[in-house]
TIMI-2910 file (N, C-alpha, C, CB; in pm, 1 decimal, decimal comma, always signed):
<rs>
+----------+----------+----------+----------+----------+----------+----------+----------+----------+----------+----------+----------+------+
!      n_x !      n_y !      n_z !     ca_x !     ca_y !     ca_z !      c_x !      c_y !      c_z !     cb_x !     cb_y !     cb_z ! resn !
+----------+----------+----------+----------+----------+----------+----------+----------+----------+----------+----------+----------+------+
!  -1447,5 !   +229,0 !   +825,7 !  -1575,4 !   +291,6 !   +800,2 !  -1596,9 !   +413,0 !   +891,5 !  -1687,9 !   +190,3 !   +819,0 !  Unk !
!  -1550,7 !   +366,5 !  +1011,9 !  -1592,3 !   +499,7 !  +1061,0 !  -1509,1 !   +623,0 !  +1087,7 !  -1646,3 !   +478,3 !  +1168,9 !  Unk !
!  -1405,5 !   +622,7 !  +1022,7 !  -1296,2 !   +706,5 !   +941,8 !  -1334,7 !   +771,6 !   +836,9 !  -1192,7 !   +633,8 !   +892,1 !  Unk !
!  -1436,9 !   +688,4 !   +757,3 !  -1500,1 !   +769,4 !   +651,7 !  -1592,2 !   +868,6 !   +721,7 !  -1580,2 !   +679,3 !   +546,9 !  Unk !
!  -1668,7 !   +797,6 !   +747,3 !  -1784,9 !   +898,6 !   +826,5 !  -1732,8 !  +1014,4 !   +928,5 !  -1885,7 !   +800,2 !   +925,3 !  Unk !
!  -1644,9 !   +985,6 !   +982,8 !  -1600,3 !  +1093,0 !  +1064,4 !  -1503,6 !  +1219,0 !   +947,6 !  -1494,3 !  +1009,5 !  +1201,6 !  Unk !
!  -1454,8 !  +1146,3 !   +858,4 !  -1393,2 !  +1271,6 !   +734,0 !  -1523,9 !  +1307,5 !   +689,1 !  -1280,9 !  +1212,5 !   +579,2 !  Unk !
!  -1602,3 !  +1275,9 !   +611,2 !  -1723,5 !  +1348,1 !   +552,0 !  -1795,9 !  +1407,3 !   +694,0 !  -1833,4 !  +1231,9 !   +452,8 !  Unk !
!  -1860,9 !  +1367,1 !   +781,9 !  -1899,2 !  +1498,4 !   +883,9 !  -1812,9 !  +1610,0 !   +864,5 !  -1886,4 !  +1465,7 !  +1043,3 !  Unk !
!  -1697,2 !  +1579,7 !   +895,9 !  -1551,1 !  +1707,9 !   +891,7 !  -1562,5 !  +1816,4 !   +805,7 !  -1400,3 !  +1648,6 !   +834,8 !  Unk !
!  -1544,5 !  +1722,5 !   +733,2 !  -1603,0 !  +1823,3 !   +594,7 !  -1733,4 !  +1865,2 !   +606,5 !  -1606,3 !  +1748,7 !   +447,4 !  Unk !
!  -1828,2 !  +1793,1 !   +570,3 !  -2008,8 !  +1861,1 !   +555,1 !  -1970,1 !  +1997,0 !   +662,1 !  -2186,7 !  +1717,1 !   +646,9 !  Unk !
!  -1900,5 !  +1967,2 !   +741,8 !  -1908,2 !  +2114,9 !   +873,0 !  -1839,2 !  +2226,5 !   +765,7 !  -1772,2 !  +2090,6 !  +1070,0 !  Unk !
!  -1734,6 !  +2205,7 !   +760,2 !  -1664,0 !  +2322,9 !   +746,4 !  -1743,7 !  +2364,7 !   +564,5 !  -1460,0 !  +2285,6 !   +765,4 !  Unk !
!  -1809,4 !  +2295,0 !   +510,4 !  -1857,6 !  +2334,2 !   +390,9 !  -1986,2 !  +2450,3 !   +467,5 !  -1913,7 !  +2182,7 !   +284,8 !  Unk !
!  -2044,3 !  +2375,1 !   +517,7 !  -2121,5 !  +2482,6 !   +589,5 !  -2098,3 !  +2560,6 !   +619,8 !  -2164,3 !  +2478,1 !   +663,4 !  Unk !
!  -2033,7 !  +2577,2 !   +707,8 !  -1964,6 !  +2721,3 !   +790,5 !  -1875,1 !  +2792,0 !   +692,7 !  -1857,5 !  +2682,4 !   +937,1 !  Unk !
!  -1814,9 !  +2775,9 !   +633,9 !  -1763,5 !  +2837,2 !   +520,6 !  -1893,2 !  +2927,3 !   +405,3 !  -1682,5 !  +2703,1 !   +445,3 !  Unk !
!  -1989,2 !  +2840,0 !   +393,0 !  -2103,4 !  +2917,0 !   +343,9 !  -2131,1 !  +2988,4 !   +393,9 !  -2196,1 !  +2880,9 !   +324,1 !  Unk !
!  -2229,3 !  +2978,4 !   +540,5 !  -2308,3 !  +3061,5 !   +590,0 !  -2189,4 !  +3216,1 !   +560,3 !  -2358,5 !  +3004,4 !   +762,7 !  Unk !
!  -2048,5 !  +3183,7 !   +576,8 !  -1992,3 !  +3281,9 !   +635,2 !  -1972,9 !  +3370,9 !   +443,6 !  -1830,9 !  +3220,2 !   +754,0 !  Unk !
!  -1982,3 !  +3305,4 !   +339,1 !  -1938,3 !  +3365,1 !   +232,3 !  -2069,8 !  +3435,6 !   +234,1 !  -1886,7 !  +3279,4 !   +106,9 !  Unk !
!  -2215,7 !  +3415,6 !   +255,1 !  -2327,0 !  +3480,3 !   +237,1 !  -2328,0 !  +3610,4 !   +319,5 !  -2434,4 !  +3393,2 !   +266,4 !  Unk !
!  -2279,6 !  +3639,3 !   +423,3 !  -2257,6 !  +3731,8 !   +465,4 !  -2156,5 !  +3873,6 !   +425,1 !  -2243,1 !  +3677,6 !   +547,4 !  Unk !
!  -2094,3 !  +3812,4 !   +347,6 !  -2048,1 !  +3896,5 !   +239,6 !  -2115,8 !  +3998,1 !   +110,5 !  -1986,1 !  +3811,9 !   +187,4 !  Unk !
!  -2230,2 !  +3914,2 !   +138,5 !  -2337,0 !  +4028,0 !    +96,1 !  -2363,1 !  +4152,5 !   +138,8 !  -2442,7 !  +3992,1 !   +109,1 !  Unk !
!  -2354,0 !  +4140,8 !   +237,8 !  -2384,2 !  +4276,0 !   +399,6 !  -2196,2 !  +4344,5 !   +400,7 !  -2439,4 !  +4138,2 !   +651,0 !  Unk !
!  -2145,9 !  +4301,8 !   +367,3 !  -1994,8 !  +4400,2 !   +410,0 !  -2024,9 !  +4454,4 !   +306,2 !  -1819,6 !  +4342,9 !   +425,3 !  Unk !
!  -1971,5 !  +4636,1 !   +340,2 !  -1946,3 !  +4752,4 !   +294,0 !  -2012,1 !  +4883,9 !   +381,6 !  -1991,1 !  +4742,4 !   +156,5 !  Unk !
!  -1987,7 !  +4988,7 !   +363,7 !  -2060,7 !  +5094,5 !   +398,8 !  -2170,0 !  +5144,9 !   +364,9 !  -2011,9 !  +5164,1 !   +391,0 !  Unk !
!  -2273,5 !  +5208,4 !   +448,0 !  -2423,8 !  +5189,5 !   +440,5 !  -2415,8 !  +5340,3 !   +529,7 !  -2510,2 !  +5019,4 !   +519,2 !  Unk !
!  -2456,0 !  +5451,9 !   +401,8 !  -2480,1 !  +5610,8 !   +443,1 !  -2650,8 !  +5584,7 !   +518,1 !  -2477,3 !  +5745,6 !   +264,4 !  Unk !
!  -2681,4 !  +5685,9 !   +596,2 !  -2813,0 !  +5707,0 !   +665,6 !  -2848,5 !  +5857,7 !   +622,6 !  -2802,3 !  +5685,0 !   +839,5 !  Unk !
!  -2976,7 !  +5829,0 !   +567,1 !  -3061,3 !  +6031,6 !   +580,8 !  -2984,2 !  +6102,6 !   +707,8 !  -3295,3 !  +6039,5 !   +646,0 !  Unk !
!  -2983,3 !  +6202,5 !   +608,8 !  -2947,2 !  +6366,5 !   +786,8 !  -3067,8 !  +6302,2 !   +852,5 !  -2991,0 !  +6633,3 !   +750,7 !  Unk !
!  -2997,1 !  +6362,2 !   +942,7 !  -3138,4 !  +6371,7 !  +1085,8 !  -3151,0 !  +6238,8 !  +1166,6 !  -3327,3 !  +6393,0 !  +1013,2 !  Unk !
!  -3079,0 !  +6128,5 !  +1060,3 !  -3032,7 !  +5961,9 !  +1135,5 !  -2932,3 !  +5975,3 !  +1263,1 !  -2930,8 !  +5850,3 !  +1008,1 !  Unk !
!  -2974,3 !  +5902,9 !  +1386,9 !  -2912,2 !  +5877,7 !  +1488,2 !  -2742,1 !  +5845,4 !  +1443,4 !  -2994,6 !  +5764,2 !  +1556,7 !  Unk !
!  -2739,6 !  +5776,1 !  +1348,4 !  -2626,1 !  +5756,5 !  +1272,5 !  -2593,4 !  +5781,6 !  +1143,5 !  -2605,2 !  +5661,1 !  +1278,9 !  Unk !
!  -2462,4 !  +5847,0 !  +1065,5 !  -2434,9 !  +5902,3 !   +945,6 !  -2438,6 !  +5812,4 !   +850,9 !  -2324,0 !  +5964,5 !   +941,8 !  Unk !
!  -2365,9 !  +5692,4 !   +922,2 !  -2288,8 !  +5592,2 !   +855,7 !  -2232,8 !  +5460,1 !   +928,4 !  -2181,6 !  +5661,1 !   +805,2 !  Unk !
!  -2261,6 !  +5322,3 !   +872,2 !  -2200,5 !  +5216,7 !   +917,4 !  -2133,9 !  +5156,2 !   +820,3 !  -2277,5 !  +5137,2 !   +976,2 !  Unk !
!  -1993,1 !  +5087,8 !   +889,5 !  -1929,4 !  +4996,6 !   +814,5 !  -1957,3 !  +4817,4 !   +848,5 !  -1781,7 !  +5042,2 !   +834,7 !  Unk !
!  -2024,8 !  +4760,1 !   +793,5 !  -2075,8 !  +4567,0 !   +791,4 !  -1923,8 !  +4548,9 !   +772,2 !  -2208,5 !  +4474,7 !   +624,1 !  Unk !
!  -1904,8 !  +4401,5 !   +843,6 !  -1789,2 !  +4339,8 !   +829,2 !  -1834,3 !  +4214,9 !   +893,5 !  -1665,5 !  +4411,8 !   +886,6 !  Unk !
!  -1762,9 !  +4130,2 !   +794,0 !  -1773,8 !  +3979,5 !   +869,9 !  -1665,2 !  +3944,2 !  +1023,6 !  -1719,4 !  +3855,2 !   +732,3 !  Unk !
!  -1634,1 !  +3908,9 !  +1114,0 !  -1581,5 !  +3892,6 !  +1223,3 !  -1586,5 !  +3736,1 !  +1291,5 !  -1642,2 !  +3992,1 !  +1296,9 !  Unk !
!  -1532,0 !  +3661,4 !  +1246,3 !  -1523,4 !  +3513,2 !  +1322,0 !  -1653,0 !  +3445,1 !  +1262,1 !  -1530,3 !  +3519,9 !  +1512,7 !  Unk !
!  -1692,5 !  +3502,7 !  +1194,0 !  -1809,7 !  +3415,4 !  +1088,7 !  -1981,0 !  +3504,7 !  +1157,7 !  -1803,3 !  +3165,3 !  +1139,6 !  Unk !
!  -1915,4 !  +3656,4 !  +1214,7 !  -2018,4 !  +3696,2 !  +1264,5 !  -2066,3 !  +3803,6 !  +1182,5 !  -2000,8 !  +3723,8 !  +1390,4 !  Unk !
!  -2181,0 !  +3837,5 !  +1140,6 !  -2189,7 !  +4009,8 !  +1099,4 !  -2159,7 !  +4084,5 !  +1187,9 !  -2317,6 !  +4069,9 !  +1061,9 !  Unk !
!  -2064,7 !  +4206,2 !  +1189,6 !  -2104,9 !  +4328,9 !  +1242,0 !  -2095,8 !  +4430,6 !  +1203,0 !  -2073,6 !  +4350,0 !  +1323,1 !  Unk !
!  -2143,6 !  +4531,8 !  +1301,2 !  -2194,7 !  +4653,0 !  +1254,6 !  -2073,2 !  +4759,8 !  +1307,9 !  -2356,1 !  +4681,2 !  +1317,0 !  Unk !
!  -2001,5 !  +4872,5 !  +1282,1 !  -1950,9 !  +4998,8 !  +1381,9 !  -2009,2 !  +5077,2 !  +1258,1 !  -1753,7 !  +5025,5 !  +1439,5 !  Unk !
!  -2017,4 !  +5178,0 !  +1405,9 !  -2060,4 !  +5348,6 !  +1372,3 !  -2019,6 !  +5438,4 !  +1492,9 !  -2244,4 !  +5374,7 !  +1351,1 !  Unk !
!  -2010,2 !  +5593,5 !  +1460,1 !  -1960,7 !  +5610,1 !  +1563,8 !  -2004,8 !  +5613,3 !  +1718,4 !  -1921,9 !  +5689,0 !  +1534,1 !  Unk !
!  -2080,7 !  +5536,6 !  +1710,4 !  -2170,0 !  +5461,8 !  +1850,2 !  -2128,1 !  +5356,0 !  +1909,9 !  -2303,6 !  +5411,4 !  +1824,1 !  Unk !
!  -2047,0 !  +5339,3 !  +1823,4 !  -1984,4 !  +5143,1 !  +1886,9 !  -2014,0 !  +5029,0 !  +1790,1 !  -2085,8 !  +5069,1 !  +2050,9 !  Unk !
!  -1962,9 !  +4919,0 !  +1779,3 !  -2001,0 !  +4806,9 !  +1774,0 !  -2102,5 !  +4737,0 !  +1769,9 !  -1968,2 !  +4778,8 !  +1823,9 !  Unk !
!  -2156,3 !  +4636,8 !  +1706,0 !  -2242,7 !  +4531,5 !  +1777,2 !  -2287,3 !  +4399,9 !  +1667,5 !  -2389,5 !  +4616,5 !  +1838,2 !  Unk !
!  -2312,1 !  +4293,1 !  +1684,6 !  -2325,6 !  +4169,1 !  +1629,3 !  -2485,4 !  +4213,8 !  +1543,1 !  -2323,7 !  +4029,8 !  +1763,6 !  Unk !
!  -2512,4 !  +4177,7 !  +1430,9 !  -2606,4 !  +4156,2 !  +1360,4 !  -2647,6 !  +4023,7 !  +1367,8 !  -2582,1 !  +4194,6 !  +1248,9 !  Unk !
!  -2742,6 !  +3962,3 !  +1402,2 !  -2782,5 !  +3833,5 !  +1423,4 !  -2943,5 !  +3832,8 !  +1329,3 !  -2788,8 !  +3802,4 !  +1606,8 !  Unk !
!  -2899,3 !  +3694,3 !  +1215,1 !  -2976,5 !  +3667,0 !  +1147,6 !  -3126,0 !  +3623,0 !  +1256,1 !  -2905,0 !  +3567,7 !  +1054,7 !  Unk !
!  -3246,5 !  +3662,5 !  +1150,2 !  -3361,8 !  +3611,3 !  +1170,3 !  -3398,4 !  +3522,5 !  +1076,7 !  -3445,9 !  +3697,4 !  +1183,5 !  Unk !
!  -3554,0 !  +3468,2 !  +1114,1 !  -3645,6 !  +3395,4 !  +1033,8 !  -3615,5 !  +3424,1 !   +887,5 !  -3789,4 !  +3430,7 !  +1069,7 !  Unk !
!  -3672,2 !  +3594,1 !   +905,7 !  -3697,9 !  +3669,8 !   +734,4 !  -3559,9 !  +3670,8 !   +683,8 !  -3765,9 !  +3857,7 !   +725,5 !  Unk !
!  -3573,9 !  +3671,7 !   +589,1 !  -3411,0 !  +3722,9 !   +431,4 !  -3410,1 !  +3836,5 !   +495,5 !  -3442,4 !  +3752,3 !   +199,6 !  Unk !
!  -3272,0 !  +3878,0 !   +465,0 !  -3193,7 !  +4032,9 !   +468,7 !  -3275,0 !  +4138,1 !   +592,9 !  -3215,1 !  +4122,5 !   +282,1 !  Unk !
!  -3378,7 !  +4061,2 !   +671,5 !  -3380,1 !  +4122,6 !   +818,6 !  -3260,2 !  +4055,6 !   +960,1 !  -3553,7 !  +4089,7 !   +867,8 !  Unk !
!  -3197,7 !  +4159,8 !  +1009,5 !  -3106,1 !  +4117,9 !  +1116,0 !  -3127,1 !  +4200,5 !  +1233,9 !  -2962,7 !  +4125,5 !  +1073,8 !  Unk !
!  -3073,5 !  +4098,7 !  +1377,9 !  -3177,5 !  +4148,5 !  +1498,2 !  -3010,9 !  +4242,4 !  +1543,8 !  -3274,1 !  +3981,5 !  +1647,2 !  Unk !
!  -3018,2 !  +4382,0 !  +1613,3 !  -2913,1 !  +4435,3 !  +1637,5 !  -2873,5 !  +4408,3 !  +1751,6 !  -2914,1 !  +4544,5 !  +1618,5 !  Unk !
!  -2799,0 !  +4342,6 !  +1753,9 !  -2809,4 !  +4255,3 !  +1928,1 !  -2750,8 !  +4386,8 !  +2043,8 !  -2654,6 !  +4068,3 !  +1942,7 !  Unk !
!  -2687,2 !  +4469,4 !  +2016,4 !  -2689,3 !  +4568,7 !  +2151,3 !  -2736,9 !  +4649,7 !  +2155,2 !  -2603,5 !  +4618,6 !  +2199,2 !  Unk !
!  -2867,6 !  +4669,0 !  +2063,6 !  -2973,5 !  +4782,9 !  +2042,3 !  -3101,0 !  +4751,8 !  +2088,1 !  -2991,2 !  +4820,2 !  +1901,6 !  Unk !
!  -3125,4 !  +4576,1 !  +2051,1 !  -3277,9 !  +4531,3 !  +2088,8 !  -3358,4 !  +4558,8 !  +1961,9 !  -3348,1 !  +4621,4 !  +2224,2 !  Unk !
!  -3321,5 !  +4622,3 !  +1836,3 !  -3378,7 !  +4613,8 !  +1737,0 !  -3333,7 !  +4569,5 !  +1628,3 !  -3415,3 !  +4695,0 !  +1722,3 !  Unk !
!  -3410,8 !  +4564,7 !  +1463,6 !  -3382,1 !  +4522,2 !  +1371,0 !  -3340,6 !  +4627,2 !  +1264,5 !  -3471,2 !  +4445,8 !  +1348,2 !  Unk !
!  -3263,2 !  +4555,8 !  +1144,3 !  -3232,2 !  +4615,8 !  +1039,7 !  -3272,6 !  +4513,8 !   +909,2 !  -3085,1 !  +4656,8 !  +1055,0 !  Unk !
!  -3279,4 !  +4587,5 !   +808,6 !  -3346,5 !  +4575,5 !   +719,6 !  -3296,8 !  +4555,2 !   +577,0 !  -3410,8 !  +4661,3 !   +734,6 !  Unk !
!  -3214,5 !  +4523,4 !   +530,5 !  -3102,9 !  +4571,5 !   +417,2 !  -3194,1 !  +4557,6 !   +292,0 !  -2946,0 !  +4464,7 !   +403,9 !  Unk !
!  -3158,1 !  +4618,4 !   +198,0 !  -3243,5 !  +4653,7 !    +57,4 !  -3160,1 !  +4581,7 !    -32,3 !  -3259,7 !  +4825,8 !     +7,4 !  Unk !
!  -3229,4 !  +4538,8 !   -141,4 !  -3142,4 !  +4467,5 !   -282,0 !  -3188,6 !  +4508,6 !   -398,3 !  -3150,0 !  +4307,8 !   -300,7 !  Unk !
!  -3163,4 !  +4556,1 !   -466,7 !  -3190,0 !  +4575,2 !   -604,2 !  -3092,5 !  +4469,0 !   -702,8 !  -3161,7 !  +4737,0 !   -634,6 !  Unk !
!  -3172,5 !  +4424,3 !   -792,7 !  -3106,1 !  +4272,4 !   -887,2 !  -3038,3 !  +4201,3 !   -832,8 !  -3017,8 !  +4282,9 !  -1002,7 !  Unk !
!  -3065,3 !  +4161,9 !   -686,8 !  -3003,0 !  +4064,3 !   -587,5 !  -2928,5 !  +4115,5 !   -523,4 !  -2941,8 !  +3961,3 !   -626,8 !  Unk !
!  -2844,6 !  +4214,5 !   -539,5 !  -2729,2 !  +4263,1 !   -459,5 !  -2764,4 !  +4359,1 !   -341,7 !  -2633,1 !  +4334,5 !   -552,2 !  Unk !
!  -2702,3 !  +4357,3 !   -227,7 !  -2759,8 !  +4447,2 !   -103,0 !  -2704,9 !  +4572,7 !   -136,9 !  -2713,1 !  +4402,0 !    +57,0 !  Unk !
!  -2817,6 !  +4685,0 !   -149,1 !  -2764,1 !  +4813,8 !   -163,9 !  -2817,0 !  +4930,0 !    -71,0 !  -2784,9 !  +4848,5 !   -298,5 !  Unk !
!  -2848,0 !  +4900,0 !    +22,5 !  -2913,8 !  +4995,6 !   +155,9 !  -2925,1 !  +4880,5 !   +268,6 !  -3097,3 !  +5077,9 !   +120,2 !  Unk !
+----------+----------+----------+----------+----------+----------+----------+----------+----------+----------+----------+----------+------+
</rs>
């Protein structure tokens, strides 16, 4: 019995973590900014089940919040915002 239970935890984990990490696949691709933006352009990429962000500023982890499709920029101290039109992230 407790062979079972210890295979199904095993699993329930990695079903999870395997999710959280396919939802983030929403956010990978490149994301242009208006002239006059501190930045031109970023490329999202998933990383060890992490979002991140480069531009030519550097690096840095996107860390989910409370809200949908708001993320806290962890080496900036601020947030981002991503846009969806018919579900899909397109800004």
């Amino acid at each position: 019995m407790k062979k079972v239970f210890l295979s199904f935890f095993i699993l329930f984990g990695f079903i999870t973590v395997n999710a959280q990490t396919d939802s983030l696949q929403y956010y990978v691709g490149k994301f242009k900014f208006p002239d006059g933006s501190p930045v031109a352009e970023i490329t999202m990429s998933v990383d060890n089940g992490l979002l991140m962000a480069s531009s030519a500023m550097g690096s840095t982890e996107f860390k989910p919040t409370s809200t949908v499709d708001v993320y806290e920029i962890v080496a900036y101290g601020g947030t981002a915002t991503f846009k969806r039109k018919e579900g899909k992230v397109v800004g």
